[in-house]
C-alpha positions in Angstrom: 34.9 54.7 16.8 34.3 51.1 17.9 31.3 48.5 16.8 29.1 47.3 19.0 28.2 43.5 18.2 24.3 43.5 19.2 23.7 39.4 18.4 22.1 37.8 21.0 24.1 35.0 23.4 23.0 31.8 22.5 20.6 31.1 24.9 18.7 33.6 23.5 18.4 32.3 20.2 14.5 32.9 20.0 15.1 36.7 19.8 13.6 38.7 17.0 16.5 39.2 14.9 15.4 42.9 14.1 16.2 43.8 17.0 19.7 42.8 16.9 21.3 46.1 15.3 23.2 45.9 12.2 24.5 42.7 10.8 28.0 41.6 10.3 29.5 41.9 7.0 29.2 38.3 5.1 31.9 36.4 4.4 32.9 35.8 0.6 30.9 33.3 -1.0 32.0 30.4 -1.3 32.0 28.0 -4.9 28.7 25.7 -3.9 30.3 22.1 -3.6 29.3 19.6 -5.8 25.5 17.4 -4.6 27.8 14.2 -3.7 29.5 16.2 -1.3 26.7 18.1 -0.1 24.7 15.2 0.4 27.5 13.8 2.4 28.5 16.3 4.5 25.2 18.4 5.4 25.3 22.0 6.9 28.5 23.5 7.6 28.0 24.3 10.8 27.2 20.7 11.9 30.1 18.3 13.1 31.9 15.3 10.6 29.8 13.1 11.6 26.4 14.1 12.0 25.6 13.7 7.7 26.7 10.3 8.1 25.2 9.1 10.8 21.7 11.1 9.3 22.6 8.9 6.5 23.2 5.7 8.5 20.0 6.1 10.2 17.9 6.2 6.9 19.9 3.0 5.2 19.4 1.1 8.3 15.7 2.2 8.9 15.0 0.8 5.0 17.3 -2.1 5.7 15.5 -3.3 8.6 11.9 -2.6 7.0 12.6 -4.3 4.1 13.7 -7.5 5.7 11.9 -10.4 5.0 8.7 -8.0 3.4 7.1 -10.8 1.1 6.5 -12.8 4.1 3.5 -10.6 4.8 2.3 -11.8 1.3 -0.8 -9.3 0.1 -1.0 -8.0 3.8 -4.6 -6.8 3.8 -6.1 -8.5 0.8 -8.7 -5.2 0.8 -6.2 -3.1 -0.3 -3.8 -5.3 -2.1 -6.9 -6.2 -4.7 -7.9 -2.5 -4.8 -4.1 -1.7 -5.9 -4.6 -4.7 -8.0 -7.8 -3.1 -9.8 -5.7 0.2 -10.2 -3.2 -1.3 -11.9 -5.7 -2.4 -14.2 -7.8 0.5 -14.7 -7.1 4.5 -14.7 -11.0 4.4 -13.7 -10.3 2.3 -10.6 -7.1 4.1 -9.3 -9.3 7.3 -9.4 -11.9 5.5 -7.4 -10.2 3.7 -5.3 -12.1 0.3 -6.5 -12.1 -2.9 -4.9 -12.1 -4.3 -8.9 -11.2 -3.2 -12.3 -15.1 -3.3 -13.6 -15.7 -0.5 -10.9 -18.5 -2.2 -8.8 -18.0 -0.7 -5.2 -14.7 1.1 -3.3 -13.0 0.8 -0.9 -14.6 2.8 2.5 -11.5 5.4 2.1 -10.2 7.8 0.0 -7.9 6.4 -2.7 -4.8 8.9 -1.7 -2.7 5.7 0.0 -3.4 3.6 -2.9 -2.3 5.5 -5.7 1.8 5.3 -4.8 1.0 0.9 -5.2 -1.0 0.9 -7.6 1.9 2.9 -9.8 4.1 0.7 -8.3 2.9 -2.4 -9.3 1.9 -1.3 -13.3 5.9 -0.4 -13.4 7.1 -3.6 -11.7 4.0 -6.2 -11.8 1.8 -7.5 -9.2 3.6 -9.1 -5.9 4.2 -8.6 -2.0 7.1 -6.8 -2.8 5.6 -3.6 -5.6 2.8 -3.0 -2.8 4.8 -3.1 0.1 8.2 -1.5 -0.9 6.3 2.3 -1.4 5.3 2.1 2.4 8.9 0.7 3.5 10.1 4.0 1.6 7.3 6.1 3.5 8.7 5.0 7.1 12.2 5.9 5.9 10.8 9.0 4.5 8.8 9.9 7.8 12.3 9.5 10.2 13.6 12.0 7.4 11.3 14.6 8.3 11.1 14.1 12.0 15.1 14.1 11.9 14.5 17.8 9.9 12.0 19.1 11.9 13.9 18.3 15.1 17.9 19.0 13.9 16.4 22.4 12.8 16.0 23.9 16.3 18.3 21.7 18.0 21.4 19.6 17.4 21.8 16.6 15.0 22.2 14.4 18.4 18.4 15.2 19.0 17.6 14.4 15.8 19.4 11.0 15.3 17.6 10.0 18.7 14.2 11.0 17.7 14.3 9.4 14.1 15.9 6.3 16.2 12.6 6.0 18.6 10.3 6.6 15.0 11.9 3.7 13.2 12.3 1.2 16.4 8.6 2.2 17.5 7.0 -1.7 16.8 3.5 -0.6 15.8 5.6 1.8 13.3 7.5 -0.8 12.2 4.4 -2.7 11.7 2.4 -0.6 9.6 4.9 0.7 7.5 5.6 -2.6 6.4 1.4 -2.8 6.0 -0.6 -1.6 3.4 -3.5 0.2 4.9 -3.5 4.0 4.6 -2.0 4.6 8.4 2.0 5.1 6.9 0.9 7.8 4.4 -1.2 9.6 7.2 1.8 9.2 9.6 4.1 11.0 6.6 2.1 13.3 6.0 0.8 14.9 9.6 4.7 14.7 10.0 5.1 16.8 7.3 2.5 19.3 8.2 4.1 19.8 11.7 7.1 20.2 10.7 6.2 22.6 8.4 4.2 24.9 10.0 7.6 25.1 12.6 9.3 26.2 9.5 6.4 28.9 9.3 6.9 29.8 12.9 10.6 30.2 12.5 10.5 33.3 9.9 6.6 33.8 9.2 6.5 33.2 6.0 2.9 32.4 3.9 4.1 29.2 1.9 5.1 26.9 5.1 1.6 27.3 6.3 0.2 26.7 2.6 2.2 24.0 2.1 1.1 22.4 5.5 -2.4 23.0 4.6 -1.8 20.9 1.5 -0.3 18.2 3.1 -3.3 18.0 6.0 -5.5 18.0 2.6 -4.0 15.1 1.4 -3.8 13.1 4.2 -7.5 13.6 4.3 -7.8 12.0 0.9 -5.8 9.3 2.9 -8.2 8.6 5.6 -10.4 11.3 5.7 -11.3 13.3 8.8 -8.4 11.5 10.8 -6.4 13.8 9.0 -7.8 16.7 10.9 -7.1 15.9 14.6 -4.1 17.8 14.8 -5.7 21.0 13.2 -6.7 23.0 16.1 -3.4 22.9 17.8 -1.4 23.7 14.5 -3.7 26.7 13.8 -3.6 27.9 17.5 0.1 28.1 17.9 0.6 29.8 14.9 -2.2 32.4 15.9 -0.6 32.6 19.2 3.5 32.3 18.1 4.5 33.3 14.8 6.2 36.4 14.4 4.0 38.3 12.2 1.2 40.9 13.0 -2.1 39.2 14.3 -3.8 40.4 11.0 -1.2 38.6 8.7 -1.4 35.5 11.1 -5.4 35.4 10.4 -4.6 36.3 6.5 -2.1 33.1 6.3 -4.3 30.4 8.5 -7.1 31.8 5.8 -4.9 31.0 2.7 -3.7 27.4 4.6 -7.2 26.6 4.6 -8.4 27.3 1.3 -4.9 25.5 0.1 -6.5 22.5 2.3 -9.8 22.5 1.1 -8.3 22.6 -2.6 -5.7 19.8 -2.1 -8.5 17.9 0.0 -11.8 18.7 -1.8 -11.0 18.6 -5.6 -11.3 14.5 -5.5 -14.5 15.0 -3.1 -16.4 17.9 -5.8 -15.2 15.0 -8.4 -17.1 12.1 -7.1 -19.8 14.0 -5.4 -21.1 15.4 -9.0 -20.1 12.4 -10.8 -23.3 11.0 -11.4 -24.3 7.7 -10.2 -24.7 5.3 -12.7 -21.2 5.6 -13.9 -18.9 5.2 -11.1 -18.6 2.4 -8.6 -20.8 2.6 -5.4 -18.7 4.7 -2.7 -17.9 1.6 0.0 -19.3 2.2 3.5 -21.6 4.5 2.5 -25.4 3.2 2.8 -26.4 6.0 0.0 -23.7 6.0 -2.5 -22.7 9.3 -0.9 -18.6 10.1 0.1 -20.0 12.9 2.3 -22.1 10.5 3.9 -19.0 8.0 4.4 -16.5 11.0 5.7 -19.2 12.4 7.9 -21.0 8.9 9.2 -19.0 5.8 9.1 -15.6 7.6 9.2 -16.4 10.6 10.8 -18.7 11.1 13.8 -19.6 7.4 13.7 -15.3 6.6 15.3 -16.5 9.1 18.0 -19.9 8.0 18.8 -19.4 4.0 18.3 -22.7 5.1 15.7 -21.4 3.6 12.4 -23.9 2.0 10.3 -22.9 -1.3 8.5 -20.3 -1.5 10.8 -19.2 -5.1 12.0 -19.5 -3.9 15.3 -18.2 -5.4 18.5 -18.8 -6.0 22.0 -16.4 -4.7 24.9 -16.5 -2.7 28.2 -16.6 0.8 29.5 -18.6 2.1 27.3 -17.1 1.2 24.2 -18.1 -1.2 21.6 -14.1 -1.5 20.5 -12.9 -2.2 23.9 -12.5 -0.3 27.3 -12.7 3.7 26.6 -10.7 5.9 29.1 -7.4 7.7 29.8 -5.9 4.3 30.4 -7.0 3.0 26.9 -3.4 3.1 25.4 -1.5 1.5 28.2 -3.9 -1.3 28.1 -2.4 -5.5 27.2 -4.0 -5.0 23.8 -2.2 -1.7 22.8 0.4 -0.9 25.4 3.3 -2.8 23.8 2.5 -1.3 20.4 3.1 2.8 21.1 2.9 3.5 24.8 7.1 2.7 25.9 8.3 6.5 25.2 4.9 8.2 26.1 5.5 8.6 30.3 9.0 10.2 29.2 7.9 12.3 26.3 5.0 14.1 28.2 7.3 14.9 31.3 10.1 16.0 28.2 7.6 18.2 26.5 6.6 20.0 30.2 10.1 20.4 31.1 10.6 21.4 27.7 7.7 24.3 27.8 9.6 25.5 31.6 13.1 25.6 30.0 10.9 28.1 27.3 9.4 30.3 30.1 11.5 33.1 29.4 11.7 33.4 26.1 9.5 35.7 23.9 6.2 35.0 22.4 7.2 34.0 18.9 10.0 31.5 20.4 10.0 29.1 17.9 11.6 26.5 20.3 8.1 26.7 22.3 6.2 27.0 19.6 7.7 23.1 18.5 7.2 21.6 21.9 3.6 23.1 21.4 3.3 21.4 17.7 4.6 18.5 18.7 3.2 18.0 21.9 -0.2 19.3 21.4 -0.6 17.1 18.3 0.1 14.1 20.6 -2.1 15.3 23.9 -5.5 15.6 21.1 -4.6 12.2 19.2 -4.6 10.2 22.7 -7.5 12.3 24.2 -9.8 11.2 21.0 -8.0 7.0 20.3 -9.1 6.8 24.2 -12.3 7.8 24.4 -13.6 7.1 20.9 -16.3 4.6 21.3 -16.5 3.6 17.3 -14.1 1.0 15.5 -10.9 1.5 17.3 -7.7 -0.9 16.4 -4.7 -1.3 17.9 -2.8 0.1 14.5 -4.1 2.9 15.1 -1.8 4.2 17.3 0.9 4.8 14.8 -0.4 8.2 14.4 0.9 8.7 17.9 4.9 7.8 16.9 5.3 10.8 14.6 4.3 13.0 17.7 6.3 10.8 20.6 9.6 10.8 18.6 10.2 14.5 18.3 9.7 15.1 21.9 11.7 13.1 23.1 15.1 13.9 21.0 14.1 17.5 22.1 13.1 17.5 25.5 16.1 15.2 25.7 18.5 18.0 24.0 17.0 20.8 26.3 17.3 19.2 29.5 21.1 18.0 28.3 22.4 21.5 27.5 21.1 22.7 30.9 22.5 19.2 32.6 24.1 21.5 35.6 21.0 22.9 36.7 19.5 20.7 39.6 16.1 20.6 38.0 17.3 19.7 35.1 19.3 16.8 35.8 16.2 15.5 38.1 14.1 15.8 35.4 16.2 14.4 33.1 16.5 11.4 36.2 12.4 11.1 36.4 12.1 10.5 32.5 14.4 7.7 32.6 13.2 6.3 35.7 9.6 6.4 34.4 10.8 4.4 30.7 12.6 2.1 32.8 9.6 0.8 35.1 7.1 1.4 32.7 9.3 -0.7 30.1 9.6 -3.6 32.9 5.9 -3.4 33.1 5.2 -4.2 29.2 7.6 -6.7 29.5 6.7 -8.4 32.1 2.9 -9.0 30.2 4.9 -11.4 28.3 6.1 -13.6 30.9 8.4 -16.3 28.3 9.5 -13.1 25.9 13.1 -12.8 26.4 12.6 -12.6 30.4 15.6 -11.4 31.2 15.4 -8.1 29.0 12.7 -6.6 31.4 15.7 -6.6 34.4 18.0 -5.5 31.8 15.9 -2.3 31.0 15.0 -1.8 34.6 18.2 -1.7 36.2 19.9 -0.2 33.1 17.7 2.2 33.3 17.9 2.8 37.1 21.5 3.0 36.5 21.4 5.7 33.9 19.0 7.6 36.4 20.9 7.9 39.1 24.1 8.8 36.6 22.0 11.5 35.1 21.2 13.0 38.4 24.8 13.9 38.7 25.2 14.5 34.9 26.2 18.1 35.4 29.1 17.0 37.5 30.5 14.2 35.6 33.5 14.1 33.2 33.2 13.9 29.5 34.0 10.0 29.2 31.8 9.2 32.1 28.7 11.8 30.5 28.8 10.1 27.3 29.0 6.4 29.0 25.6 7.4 30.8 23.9 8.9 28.0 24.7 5.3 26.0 23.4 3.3 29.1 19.9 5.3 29.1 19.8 5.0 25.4 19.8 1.8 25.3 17.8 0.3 28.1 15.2 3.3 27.0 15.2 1.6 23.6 15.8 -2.4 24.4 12.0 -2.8 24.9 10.5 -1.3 21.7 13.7 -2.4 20.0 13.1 -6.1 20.6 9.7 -5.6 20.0 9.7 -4.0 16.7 12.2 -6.8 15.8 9.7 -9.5 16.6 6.9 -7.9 14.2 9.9 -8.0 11.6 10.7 -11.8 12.1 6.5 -12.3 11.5 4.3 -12.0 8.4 1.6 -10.4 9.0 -2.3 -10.3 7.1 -5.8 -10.1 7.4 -7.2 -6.6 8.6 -6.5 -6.2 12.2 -2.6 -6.7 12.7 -0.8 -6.0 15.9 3.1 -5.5 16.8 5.3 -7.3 19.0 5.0 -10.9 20.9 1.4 -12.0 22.4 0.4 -10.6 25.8 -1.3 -11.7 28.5 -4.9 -10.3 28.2 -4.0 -9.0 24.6 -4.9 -10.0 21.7 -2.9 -13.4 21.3 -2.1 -13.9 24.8 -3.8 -15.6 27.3 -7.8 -14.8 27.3 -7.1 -13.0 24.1 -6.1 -14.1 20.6 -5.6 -13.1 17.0 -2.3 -15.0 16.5 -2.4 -18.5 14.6 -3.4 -21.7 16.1 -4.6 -19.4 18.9 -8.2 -18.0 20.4 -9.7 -15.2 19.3 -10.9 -12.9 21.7 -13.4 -14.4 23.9 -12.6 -17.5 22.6 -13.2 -17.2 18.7 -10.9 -18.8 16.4 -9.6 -18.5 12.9 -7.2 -20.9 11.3 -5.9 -21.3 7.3 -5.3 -24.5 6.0 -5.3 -26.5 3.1 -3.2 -26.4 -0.2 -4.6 -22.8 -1.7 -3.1 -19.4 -2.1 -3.2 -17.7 1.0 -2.9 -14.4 1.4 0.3 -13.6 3.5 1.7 -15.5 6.4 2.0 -15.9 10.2 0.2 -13.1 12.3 -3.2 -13.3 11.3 -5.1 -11.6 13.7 -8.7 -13.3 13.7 -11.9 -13.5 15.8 -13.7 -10.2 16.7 -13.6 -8.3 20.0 -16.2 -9.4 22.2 -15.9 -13.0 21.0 -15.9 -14.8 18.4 -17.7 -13.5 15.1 -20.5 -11.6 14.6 -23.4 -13.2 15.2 -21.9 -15.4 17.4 -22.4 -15.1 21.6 -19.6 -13.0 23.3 -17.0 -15.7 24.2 -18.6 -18.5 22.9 -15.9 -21.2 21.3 -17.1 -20.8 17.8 -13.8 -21.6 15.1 -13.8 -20.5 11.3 -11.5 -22.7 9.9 -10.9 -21.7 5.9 -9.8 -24.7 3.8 -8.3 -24.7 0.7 -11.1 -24.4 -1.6 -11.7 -20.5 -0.4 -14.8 -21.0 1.5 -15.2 -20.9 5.3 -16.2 -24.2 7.0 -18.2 -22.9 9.4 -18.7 -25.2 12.9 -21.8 -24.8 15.1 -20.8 -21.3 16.9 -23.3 -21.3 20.9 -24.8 -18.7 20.5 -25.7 -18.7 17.0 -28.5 -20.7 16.7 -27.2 -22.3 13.8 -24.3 -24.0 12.0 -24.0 -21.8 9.4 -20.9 -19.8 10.7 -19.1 -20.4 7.0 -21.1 -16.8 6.2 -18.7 -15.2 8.1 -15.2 -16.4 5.7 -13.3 -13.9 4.6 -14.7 -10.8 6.6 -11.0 -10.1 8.6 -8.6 -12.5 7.1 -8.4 -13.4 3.1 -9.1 -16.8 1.8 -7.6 -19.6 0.8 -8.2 -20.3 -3.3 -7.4 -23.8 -4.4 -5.8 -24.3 -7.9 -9.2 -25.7 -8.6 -11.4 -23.3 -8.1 -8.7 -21.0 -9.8 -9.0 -22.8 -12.8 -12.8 -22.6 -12.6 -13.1 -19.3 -12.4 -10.6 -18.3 -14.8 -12.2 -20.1 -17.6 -13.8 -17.9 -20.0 -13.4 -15.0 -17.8 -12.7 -12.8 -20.6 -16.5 -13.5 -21.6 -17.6 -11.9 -18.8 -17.6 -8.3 -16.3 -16.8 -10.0 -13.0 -15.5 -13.5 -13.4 -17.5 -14.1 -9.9 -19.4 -12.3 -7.5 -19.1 -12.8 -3.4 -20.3 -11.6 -0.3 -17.2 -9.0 1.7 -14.6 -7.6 0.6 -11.9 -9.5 1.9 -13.7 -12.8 0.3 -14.1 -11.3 -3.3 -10.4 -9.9 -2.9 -8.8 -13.6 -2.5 -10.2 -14.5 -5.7 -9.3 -11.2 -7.6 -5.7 -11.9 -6.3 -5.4 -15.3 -7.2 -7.3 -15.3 -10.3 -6.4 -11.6 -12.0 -9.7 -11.3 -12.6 -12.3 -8.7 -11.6 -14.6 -10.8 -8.7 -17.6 -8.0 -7.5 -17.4 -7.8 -3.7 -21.5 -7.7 -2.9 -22.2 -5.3 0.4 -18.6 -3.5 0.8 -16.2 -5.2 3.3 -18.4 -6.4 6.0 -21.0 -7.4 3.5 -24.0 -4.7 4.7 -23.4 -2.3 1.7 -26.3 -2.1 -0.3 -24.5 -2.7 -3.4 -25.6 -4.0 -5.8 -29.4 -4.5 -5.2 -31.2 -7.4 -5.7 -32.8 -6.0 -8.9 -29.3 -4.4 -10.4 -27.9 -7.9 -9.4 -30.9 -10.0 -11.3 -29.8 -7.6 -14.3 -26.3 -7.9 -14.2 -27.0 -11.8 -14.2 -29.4 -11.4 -17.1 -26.8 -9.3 -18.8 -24.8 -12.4 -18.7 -22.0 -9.8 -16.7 -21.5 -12.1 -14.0 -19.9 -16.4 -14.4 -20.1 -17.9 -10.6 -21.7 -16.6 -7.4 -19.2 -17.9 -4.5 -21.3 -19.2 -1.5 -20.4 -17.9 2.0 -18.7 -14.4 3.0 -19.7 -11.2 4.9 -21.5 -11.1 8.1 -24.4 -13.9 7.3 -25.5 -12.2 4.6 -27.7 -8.8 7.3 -27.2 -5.5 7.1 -29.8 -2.9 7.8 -30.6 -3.7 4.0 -30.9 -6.8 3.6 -29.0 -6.9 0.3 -26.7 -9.3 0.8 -29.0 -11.8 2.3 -31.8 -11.2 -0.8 -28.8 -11.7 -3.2 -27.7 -15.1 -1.7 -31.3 -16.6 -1.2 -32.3 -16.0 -5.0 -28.8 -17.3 -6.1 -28.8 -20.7 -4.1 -33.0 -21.1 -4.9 -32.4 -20.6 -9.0 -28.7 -21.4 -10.1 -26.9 -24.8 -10.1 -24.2 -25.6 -7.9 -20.9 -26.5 -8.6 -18.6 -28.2 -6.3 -15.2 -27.6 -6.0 -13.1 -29.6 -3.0 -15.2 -28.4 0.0 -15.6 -25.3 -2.1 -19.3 -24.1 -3.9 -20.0 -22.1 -6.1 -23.7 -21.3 -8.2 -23.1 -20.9 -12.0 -25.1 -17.8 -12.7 -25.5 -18.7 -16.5 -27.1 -22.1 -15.4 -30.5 -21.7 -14.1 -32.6 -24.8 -12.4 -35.4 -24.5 -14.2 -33.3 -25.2 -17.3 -34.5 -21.6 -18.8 
């Protein structure tokens, strides 16, 4: 009697594995070898040197992040001084609090903060203990997108798509950064990857497990989080190979696991009352729903946010030009879009090479994951009419990367095929010109790199269009060529934003453009305009926060308040305050109002010692108008300084009565004169604060710096 073997060939590697008859006998186990090893050597089935060059990757990913990380200083002095407050106070790390007295948030959840602010009670407060814990979420995100993609494919395709994650500059930017953007990135990574596991074998506790990652990354920035959802719950409704019943049951059990992870901090702070947690930041009614739903929510979509700092741009957003061009634009082309041509012609070729399979092909179903994730993410960053920066886009890489070490992988194995090989062809040809193109907006960057990747990368197309035919030494010769003129641009790039501090709240990648922000017509770079002409330079002998890059002036021109492309300048000296020259447009001098709203001060050693004495007397050693102004202080000082109106100064928080009580309380030492955006806001607040300050308190003068003395009224009283 003879035994049929009923396994499928390989290229059928998607069947059901019911349906393949009996199995082989297994092998004797064999004695598990000890972690080192394991570590070291990875699966059995993969070659010598795939573990080490996994390995490799990750070392040289946290090498290069880590280079040079304290030049960025604080980064975004927001953050830093709500880590700061954590660090202090169990109160404020549950918050999220700009300071350790609890007087207003910041206007996100405090998820991204937490791994910092434990961070810097184990090691102190510096650049370095709120930096490192994003460094180790970059290395951690080309982890998973190396799983995710060696899992259905070969190690090859998962070396190259960790490689395009790490050398993606706006990824290399922002996981160097400390705004919430690298824990997002981790975590949708996370959730794809494992709702592919869930597609692979059906089983309930992938999907729960992405539904508590998508849960958390909401409590990282909120509704963001929740782009990606339709496409993950369709593709597993459509492809995993379970009964349609059981696929409903699971996506219902994912859900409730993702309100749970997401809503337990929300039901927390919603009945908390009032009066004895800090005033929810970007909120106009102390309400978190109100933030996630407004200002956060529907307000990105709608350009609607209330106490925003607004804008001014074209086609019908107030954040720049909306449209399906939006990403390959001067401002944010540079920072995500090299690999994007290639990876959408990758992820269709990808989806033909799947045609035949079955329904539950879990090879589709990651193209779909993947690939879907990144067609919603650019269909809502370009046509989103709210805030919109150009960091943004780092949600994108964590999408981009996967598809292309797969739709690479695919179209490789089926080289011989004339389709493929001209597919494989039109990818490269499409990085190559399109690489040539970003280059070339930066006319004195490295000019001969944009030949280099063009007729590299011409080269390696027309090899690839005879790959099938070629020997081994000559395959392997063009695969290296297209490598590396497909990865030259972003490469040198992401280098650049290594070689650069960067600070302030709206950071961007890479070299200055022409027509971007930095280049000429645009600005955000030091010593250079702002867009439409505004400008925003440090100087003096104070702590500044962080170095180089700081990306100033608003879009639209200037500052708020100020005429679109008027001249105005904010030039911060080294007693903290904003000297503020006459801005056209403004109708008056007083543009100082504005310091501190994108970049963090300067504090002189002065006004450092002024604020610190007999701070221990007090609640808030001071009291200023914006975030970013309040946050200089708090990091220079150590000392809880009450940010009045949120970050852009239009919170209403406190109001003018709970301030006059806190000042009667004898809870507040100094008032610091200038900040936020001229004191406005649909309130008011900020404005009423100032003008009762500077008409009862005496001033004190500090270099160029002032500052009322809330304990010192003028009439003496």
């Amino acid at each position: 009697m003879t035994t049929t073997n009923h396994a499928p060939p390989a290229s059928d590697r998607d069947a059901d594995p019911a349906t393949w008859g009996p199995p082989a006998p297994a092998p004797p186990a064999e004695p598990r070898p000890p972690f080192p090893r394991r570590l070291w050597r990875g699966r059995p089935e993969d070659p010598r040197w795939a573990r080490p060059a996994f390995l490799g990757l990750l070392l040289a990913t946290c090498a290069l992040y880590l280079y040079d990380l304290s030049a960025s200083g604080y980064a975004n002095s927001f953050y830093s001084a709500a880590v700061q407050a954590g660090s202090q106070s169990w109160k404020a790390f549950f918050f999220g609090s700009l300071d350790a007295a609890n007087a207003i948030t910041v206007d996100k959840p405090p998820a991204a903060l937490w791994p910092m602010a434990l961070s810097v009670r184990l090691f102190g407060l510096s650049s370095w203990a709120i930096l490192v814990p994003e460094v180790l979420m970059g290395v951690a995100t080309v982890a998973v997108v190396y799983a995710a993609v060696r899992r259905r494919f070969s190690p090859g395709a998962g070396l190259i798509a960790g490689a395009v994650l790490a050398l993606t500059p706006v990824a290399a930017l922002m996981f160097r950064f400390n705004n919430p953007d690298a824990l997002l990135a981790l975590l949708m990574a996370t959730a794809c990857h494992l709702v592919i596991r869930a597609l692979e074998d059906g089983r309930t506790k992938w999907l729960v497990w992405a539904g508590v990652a998508i849960g958390f990354a909401f409590l990282a920035k909120t509704l963001q989080a929740f782009l990606i959802l339709p496409v993950l719950a369709a593709v597993y409704a459509v492809c995993a190979p379970v009964s349609l019943r059981r696929r409903f049951g699971q996506l219902a059990l994912a859900t409730v696991a993702l309100v749970v992870s997401g809503g337990w901090w929300v039901a927390i702070v919603e009945l908390w009352p009032a009066s004895s947690r800090p005033y929810v930041g970007g909120s106009q009614n102390n309400s978190f729903l109100e933030l996630t739903f407004g200002y956060n929510g529907l307000g990105r979509l709608n350009g609607e946010e209330t106490g925003s700092v607004g804008g001014g741009g074209g086609g019908g957003g107030n954040w720049g030009g909306t449209g399906w061009d939006r990403l390959f634009g001067a401002n944010i082309g540079g920072q995500i879009s090299w690999l994007i041509p290639a990876a959408l012609i990758l992820l269709v070729a990808g989806l033909v090479a799947a045609g035949r399979a079955r329904r539950t092909s879990a090879t589709r179903g990651a193209f779909l994951v993947w690939g879907g994730s990144l067609l919603i993410t650019t269909l809502v960053f370009s046509y989103m009419q709210g805030i919109f920066h150009e960091y943004y886009t780092v949600a994108l890489a964590p999408y981009v990367a996967p598809l292309i070490g797969m739709g690479a992988a695919t179209l490789w194995e089926r080289r011989g095929t004339v389709w493929a090989s001209l597919t494989l062809a039109g990818a490269m040809t499409a990085t190559a010109a399109w690489g040539y193109v970003l280059l070339n907006r930066s006319s004195d960057y490295l000019p001969w790199l944009k030949w280099l990747v063009l007729v590299g990368g011409l080269a390696a197309a027309l090899g690839l269009v005879f790959a099938g035919r070629l020997g081994r030494r000559p395959a392997r010769g063009v695969v290296a060529l297209g490598l590396v003129a497909a990865l030259a641009g972003p490469a040198a790039y992401t280098l650049t934003t290594l070689n650069e501090g960067h600070s302030g709240s709206i950071v961007t990648a890479g070299p200055a453009v022409a027509g971007g922000r930095g280049g000429p017509g645009g600005g955000g770079r030091p010593g250079g305009a702002g867009p439409g002409g505004g400008q925003n330079q440090q100087n003096g002998n104070g702590t500044t926060q962080g170095q180089g890059n700081q990306q100033g002036g608003m879009p639209g021109g200037g500052f708020p308040g100020g005429a679109p492309g008027a001249p105005g300048q904010n030039q911060q000296d080294g007693g903290g305050t904003t000297q503020g020259r006459n801005t056209p447009g403004t109708g008056r001098g007083d543009a100082g109002r504005m310091g501190g709203l994108l970049n963090g001060a300067s504090v002189s050693s002065q006004a450092r010692k002024l604020l610190t004495a007999d701070s221990d007397r007090y609640t808030w050693a001071a009291a200023a108008i914006g975030a970013q102004n309040a946050a200089s202080y708090q990091l220079s000082t150590g000392e809880p300084v009450m940010a009045i109106g949120g970050f852009n100064g239009t919170d209403p928080s406190p109001t003018l009565a709970q301030f006059k009580q806190y000042v009667a309380d004898g809870k507040i030492h100094y008032f610091i004169s200038g900040g936020g955006m001229g004191g406005g806001g649909n309130s008011g607040t900020s404005a009423q604060i100032t003008e009762w300050v500077e008409a009862g308190f005496q001033k004190v003068t500090v270099g160029s710096a002032t500052f009322y003395d809330l304990t010192r009224p003028t009439d003496g009283s």
